[in-house]
C-alpha positions as a printed Julia matrix, in Angstrom:
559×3 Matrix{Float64}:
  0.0     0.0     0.0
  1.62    3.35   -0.74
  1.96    6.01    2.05
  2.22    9.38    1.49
  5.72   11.39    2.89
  6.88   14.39    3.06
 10.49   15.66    3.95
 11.68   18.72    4.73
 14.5    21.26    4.26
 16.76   22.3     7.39
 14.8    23.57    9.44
 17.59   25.22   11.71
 15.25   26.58   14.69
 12.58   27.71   12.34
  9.89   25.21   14.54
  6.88   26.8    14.78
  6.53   28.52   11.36
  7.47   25.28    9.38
  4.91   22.54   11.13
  2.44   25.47   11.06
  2.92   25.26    7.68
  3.09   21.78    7.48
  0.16   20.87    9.81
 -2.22   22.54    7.07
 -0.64   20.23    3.79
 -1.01   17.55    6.8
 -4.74   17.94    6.84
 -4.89   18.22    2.99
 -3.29   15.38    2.29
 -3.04   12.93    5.23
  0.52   11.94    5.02
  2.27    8.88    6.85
  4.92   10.68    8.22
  7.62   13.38    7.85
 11.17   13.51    7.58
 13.53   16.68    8.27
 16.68   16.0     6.19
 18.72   18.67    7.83
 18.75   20.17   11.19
 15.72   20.13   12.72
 17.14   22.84   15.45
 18.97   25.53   15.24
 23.06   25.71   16.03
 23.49   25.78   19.84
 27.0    27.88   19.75
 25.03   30.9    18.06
 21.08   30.41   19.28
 19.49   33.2    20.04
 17.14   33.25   23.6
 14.19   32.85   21.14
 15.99   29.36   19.77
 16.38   28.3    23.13
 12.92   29.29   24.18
 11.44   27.39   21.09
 13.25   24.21   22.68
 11.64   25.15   25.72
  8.21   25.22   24.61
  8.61   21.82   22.42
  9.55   20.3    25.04
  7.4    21.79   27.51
  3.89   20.26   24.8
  3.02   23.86   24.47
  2.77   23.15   20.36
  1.86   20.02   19.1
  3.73   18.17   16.42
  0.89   17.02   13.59
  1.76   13.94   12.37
  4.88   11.45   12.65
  8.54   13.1    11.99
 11.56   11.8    12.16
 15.13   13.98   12.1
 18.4    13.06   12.49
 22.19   14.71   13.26
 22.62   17.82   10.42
 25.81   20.05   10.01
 25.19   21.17   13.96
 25.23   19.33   17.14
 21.84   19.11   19.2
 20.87   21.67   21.86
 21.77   19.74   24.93
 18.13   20.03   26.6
 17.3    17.6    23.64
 19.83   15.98   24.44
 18.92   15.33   27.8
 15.28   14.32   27.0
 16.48   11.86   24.41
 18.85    9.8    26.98
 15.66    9.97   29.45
 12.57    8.95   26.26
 15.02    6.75   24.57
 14.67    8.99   21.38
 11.35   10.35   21.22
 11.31   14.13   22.11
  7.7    14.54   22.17
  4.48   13.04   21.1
  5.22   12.56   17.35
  8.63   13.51   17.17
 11.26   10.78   16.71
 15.12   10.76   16.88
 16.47    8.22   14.04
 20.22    8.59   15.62
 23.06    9.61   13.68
 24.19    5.79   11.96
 21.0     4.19   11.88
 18.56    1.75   10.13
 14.46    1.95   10.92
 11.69    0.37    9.36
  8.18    2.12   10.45
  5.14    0.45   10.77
  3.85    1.36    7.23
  7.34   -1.12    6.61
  9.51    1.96    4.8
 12.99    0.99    5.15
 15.09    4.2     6.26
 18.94    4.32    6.75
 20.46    7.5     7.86
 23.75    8.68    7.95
 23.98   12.01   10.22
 26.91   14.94   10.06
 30.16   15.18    7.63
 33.27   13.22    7.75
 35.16   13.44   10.77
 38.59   13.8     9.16
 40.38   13.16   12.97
 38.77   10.05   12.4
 40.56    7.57   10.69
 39.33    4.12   11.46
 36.34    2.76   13.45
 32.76    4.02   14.53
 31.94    6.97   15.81
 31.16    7.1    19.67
 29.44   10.09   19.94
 26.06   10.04   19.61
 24.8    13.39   19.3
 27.96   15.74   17.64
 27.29   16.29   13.88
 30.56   13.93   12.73
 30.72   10.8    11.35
 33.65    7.79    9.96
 34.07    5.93    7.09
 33.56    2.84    9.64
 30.4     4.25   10.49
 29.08    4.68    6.75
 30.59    0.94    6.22
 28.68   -0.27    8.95
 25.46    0.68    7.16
 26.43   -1.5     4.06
 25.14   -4.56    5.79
 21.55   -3.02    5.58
 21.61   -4.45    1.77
 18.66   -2.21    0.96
 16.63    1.14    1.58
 13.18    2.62    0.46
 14.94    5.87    1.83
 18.44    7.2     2.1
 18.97   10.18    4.63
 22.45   11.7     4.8
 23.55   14.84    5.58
 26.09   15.47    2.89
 25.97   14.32   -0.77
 27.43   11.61   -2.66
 30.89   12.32   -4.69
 30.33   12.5    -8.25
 26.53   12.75   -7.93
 26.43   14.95  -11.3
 28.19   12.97  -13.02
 26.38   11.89  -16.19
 23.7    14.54  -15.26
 22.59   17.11  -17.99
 20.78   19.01  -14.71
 22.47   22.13  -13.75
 22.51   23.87  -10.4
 21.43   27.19   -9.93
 23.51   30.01  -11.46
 26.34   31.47   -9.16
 26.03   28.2    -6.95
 28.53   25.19   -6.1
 27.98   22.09   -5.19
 27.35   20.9    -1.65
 29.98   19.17    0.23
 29.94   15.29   -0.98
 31.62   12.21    0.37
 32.96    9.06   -1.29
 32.27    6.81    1.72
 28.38    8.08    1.17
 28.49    7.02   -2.66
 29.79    3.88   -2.09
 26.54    3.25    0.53
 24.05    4.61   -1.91
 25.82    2.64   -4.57
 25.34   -0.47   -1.86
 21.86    0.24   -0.41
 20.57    1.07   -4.46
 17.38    3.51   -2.26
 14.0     4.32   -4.08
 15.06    7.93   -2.74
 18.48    9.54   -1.43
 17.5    12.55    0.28
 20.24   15.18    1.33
 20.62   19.37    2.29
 21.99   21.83    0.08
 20.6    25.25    2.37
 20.57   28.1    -0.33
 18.66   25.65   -3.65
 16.66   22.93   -4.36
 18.41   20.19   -6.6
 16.72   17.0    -8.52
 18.75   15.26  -10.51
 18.05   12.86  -13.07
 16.7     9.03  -11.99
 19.8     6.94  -11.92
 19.63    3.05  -12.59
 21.96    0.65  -11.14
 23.35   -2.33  -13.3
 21.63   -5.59  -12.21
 23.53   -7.89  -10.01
 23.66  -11.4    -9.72
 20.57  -12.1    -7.75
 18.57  -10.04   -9.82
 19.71   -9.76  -12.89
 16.76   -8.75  -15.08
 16.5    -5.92  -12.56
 18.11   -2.69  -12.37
 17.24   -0.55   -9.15
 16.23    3.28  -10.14
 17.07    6.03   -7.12
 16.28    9.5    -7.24
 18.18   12.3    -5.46
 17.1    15.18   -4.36
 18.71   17.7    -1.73
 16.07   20.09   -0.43
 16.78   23.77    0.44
 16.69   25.87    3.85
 13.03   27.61    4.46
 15.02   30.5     5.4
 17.21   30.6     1.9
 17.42   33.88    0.2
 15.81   32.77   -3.03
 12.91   31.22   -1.75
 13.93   27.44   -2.99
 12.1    24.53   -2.52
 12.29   23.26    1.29
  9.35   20.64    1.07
  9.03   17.22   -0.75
  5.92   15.18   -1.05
  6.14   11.94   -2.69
  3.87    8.54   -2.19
  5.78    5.1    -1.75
  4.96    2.06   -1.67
  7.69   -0.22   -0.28
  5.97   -3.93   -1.28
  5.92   -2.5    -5.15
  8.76   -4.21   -7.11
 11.21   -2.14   -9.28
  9.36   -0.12  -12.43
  9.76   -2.79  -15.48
 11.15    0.35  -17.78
 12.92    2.85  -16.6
 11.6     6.51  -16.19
 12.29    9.07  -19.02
 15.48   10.79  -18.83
 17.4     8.2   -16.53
 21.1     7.87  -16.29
 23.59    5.08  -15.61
 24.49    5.01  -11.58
 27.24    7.95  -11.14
 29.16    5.44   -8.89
 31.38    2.84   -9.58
 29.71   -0.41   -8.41
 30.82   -1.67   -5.03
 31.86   -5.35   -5.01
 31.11   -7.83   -2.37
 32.27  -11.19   -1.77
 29.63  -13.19   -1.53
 29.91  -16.42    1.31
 28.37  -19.65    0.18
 24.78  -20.55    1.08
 23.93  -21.66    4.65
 21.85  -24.4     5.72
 19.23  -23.89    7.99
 20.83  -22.75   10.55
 18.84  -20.48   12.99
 20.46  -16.65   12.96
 19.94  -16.47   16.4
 22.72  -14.57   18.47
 22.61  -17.67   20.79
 21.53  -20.88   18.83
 21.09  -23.61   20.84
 21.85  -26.84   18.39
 22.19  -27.19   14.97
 22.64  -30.68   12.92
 25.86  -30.29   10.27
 24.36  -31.28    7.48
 23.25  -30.3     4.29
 19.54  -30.32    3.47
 17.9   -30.58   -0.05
 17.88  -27.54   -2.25
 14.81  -27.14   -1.72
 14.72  -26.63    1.91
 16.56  -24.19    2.19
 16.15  -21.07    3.49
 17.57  -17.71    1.97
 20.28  -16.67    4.18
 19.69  -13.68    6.85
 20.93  -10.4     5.8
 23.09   -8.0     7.89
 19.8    -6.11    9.39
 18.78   -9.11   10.61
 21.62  -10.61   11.91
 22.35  -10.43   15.01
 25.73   -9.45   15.54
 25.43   -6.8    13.11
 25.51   -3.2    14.15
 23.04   -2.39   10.96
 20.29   -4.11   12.91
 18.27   -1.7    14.65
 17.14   -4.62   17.08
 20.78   -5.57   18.09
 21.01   -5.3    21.76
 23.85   -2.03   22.17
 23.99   -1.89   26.04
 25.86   -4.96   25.88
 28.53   -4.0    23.39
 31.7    -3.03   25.17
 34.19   -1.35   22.83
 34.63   -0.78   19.09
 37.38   -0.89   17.61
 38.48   -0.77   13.37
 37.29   -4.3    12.39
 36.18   -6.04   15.51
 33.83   -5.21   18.63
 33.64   -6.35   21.67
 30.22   -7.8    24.0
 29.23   -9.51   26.78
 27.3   -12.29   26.4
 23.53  -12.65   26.49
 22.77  -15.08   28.98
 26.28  -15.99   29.91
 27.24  -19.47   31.26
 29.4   -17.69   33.99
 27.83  -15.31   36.91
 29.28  -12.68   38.69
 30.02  -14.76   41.88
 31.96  -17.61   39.63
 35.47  -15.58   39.57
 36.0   -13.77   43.26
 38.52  -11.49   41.41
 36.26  -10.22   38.76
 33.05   -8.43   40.13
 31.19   -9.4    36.63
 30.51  -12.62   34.62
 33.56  -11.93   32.0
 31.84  -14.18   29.05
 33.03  -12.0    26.45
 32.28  -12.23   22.61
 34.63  -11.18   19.77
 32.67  -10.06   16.93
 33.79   -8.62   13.13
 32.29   -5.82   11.79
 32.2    -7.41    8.23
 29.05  -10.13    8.16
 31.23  -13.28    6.87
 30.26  -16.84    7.77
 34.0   -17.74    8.55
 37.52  -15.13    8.72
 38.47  -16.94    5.65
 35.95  -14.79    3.93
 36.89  -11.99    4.86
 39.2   -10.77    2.25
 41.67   -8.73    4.77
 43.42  -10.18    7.32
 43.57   -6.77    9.38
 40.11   -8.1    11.05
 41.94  -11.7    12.4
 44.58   -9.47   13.56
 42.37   -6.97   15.6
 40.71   -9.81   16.67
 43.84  -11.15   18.08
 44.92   -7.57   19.57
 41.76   -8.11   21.98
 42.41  -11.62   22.67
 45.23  -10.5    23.83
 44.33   -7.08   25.81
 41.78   -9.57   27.4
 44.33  -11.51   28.66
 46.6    -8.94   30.19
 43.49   -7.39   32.2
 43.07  -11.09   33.23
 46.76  -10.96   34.48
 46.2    -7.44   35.75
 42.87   -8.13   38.05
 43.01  -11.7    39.03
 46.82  -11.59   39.87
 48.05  -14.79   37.76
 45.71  -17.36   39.17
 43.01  -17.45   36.18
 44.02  -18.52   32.21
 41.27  -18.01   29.41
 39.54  -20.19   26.87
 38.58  -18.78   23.64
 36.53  -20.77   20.85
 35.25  -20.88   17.62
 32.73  -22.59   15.37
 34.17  -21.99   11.31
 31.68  -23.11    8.32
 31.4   -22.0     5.28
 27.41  -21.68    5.84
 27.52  -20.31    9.01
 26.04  -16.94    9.26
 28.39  -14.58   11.4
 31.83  -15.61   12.45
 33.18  -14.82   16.18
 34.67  -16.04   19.1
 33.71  -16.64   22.77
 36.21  -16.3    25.48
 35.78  -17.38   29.03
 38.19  -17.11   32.04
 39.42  -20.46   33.63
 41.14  -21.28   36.88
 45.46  -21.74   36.03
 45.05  -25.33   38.35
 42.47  -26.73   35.39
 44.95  -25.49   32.98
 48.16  -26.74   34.53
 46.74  -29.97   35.48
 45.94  -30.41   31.77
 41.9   -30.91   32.17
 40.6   -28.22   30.03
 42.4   -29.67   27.1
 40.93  -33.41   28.4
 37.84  -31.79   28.43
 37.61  -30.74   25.09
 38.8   -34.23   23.97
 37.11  -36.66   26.05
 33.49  -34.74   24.81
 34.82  -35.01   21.22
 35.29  -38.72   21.8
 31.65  -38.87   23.46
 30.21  -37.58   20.74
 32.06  -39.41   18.54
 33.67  -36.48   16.63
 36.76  -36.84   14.96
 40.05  -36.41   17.17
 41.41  -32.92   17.97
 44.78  -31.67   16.67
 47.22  -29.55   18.27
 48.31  -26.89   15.17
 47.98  -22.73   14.46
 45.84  -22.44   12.15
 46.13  -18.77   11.49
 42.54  -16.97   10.45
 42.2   -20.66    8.79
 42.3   -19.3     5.26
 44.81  -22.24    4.35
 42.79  -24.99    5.92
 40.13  -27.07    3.32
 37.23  -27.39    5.14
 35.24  -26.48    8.14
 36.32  -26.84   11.92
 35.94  -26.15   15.38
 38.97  -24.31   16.97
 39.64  -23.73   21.02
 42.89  -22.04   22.8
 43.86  -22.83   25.92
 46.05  -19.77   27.5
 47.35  -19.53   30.94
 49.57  -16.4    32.18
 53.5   -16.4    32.57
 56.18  -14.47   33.46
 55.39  -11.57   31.17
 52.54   -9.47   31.4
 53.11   -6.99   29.04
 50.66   -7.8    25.47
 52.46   -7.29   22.52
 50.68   -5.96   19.38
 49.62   -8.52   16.94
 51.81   -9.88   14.04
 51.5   -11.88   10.74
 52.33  -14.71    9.27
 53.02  -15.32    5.76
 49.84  -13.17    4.79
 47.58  -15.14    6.92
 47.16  -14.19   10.67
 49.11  -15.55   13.73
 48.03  -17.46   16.8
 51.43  -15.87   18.73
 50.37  -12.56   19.8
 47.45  -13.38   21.82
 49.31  -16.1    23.78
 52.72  -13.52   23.93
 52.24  -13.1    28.02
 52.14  -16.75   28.59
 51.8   -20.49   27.36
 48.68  -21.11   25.16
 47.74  -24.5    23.02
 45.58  -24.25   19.85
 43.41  -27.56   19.27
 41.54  -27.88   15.97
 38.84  -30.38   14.93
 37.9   -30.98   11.64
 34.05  -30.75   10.72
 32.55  -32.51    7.92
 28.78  -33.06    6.83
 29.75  -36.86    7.74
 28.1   -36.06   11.45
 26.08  -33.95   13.34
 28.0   -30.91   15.01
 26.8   -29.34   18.19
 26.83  -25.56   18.0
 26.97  -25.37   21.63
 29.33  -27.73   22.24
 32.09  -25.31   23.6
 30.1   -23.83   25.75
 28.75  -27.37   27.29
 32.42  -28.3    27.98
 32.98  -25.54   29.67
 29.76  -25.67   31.82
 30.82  -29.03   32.87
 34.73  -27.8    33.95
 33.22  -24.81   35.81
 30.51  -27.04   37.37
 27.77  -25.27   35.95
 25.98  -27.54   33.83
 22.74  -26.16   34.54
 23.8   -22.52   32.87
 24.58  -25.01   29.49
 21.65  -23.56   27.8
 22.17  -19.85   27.66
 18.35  -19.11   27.12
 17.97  -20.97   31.32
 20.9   -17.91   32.03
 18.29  -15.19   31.56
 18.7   -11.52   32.96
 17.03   -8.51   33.46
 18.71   -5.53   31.38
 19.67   -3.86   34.84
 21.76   -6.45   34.88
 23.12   -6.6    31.89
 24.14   -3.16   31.77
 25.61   -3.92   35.04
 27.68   -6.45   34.09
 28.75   -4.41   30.64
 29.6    -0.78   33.09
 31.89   -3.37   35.83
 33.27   -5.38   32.6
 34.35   -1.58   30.65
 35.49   -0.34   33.55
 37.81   -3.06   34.13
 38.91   -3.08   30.66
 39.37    0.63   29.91
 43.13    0.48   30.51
 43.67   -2.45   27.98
 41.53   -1.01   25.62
 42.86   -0.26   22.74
 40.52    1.17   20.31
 40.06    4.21   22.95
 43.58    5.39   22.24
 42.62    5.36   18.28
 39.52    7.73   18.37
């Protein structure tokens, strides 16, 4: 069914005039919702008491906001009362009046798929996602990040793409330039292919020419058609067009011809390696069991994309409060449900079941095509390990696993602390190979793998590290082109055991985690969905686990 929008200009403090004005096409024409493209307030370092009173009064109800709007991060930073109201309403401001968040992907309930990109390139900024909410700055990690949405109805972003006009007959106004433009926000609209890519330019209104998008390999009798348009200031001096109204109808497919006057895409495609097809494996964060094999063609199930995946940052249901630190290529979170509690290690006032997650959604490191990711991934490991050293004073090693198949969905690692005695004694690695032989899985090997690029098949990998002497982590290295297991195991003695999966038996997702329950005599915590908490608790556990980890952090130092 198609919904009727409209978005606006940059508002820039100009509240009252603008939804007066808009309440009346509102009652006209009945639209879904609204969308301010630019600031919706004006700059706090040069408001003037009226600015500041207009705040006051939205926030205060004393004007009414007509219909559903949505606004994101502009060229300024928010007034901090807004600020303040948004951390307390967990981004509504007032009835009606919705903050999408600077890096963000939405779908509303009429099921229009918005991603927004907030603010201009941060050039201080040179790797990883921005941490600040609500300043008007953004990375290339943080436009990246949005890539794993696959696809938009609407693009929102605050600046426009590089090379926008290229191939356009469609001049700007006379005496005007163009408006700053980005190559990290081509490359997403060239990703996400929108219906619409909305942007600001504050003194004109600019349309250019539909754009198609060559077909790719999952559609290829289809070629995506986006229109951009970058909507002017009400307050420019020429009067330009501020307001857009357009109806959409997300379930439609893509027009079967293209619309008069259309252009090739102005971007150069963006290339993706594509991972082989997964089974049907559940995309839950926390599966439970899944049999290792391969079912007919036609039972399978099209594989989850990045917005619904969830260890993605592009899905706007991922849980945030339990994400830790983000670095270039990696994050860090504590586990949902985790098989340890609080009370397991005395020396660590929080559960320390921490997961090691990639940015880039890739069923195994393999397929991810640089190694800089296994390496980061490794520089945590071993941070990890030194805080271990640091706060529990020698007497606790660490476990890390991971589950690598080609049809997986999202590739990461667990890591759990362990007492020194299981380590020393040598029943961890019994552990591990005692439940193998149970289960009558092949036999582990002792061998560094690297990120596994040069191994044939699928597998099951666990380290076993215990502290030494040294307890200062060294940065991580590489080997050959492929990643090293040293680094992470530089401030002590660590064993890497690999077994080899094959669709010849059934592999147990869990199964790391159930060896571990049964070494830390906690078998009834096996299940993570029976480990349960309230999200006081989890944020909690995240605040002790940060605050613990903030001098081995890394990816603060790179901001």
């Amino acid at each position: 069914m198609a919904c009727k929008i409209v978005i606006v200009g940059a508002i820039a403090g100009q509240i009252p005039p603008v939804f007066e004005k808009l309440s009346k096409l509102h009652a006209k024409n009945s639209f879904s919702l609204a969308i301010v493209a630019g600031d919706l307030f004006a700059d706090p370092a040069i408001a003037s008491p009226e600015d500041e009173e207009t705040v006051s009064s939205l926030l205060a109800g004393n004007f009414s906001i007509p219909l559903p709007t949505y606004f994101t991060i502009g060229n300024h930073a928010l007034p901090q009362k807004i600020i303040d109201r948004l951390e307390e309403a967990t981004g509504e401001v007032c009835p009606n009046l919705y903050f999408l968040g600077k890096r963000s992907t939405t779908k509303t309930s009429e099921g229009i798929r918005m991603v927004n990109l907030g603010g201009f390139l941060d050039p201080s900024v040179t790797a990883g996602l921005s941490k600040e909410k609500y300043l008007p700055f953004h990375t290339e990690g943080d436009a990246k990040s949005l890539h794993g949405a696959n696809t938009a109805d609407i693009l929102l972003t605050s600046t426009w793409p590089s090379s926008i006009r290229t191939e356009s007959s469609i001049p700007l106004p006379e005496g005007l330039q163009d408006a700053p433009s980005e190559q990290c926000v081509a490359e997403l609209c060239a990703t996400l292919k929108p219906r619409y890519h909305f942007s600001t330019s504050p003194n004109f209104f600019y349309e250019r020419e539909p754009f198609f998008h060559l077909p790719t390999e999952d559609h290829p009798d289809t070629r995506a058609v986006t229109r951009f348009i970058s909507l002017a200031s009400p307050s420019s001096p020429s009067k330009a067009k501020y307001l857009y109204a357009f109806s959409l109808d997300p379930s439609a497919p893509q027009p079967s011809e293209l619309p008069a006057g259309s252009t090739a895409s102005p971007f150069r495609p963006v290339t993706k390696k594509r991972p082989s097809a997964p089974d049907q494996q559940t995309y839950s964060r926390y599966s439970d069991t899944t049999p290792h094999h391969r079912p007919s063609k036609r039972a399978r199930q099209p594989p989850p994309t990045p917005s619904e995946c969830f260890f993605c940052l592009s899905n706007p249901s991922l849980a945030t409060h339990l994400i830790t630190s983000i670095a270039t290529d990696t994050y860090l979170t504590t586990a949902k449900g985790p098989l340890s509690e609080p009370s397991t290690y005395p020396s660590l006032p929080f559960p320390a079941h921490i997961l090691l997650i990639p940015l880039t959604h890739a069923p195994t490191l393999a397929a991810i095509p640089d190694v800089a990711t296994y390496n980061e991934m490794q520089r945590y490991r071993s941070a990890l390990h030194s805080m271990l050293v640091a706060k529990a004073g020698g007497v606790l090693g660490a476990v890390t696993w991971e589950v690598s198949r080609a049809d997986g969905i999202h590739i990461h690692w667990q890591l759990l602390p362990v007492s020194v005695g299981l380590i020393t004694k040598g029943l961890v690695e019994a552990a591990f190979k005692v439940e193998a032989e149970n289960e009558k899985y092949p036999l582990f090997k002792a061998r560094e793998i690297g990120d596994g690029r040069g191994e044939k098949g699928d597998y099951f990998r666990v380290w076993i590290w215990r502290p030494g002497k040294d307890n200062e982590a060294q940065p991580p290295e590489k080997e050959n082109g492929h990643g090293s297991d040293k680094p992470a195991s530089s401030t002590g003695t660590e064993v890497s055991l690999v077994l080899a999966l094959s669709a010849n038996f059934r592999f147990d997702l869990q199964f790391g985690r159930r060896v571990m329950a049964k070494l830390l005599g906690l078998e009834k915590r096996a299940n993570w969905r029976d480990c349960g908490q309230a999200q006081a608790e989890e944020v909690a556990d995240a605040e002790a686990f940060k605050k613990a980890f903030r001098d081995f952090d890394f990816s603060m130092d790179e901001d």
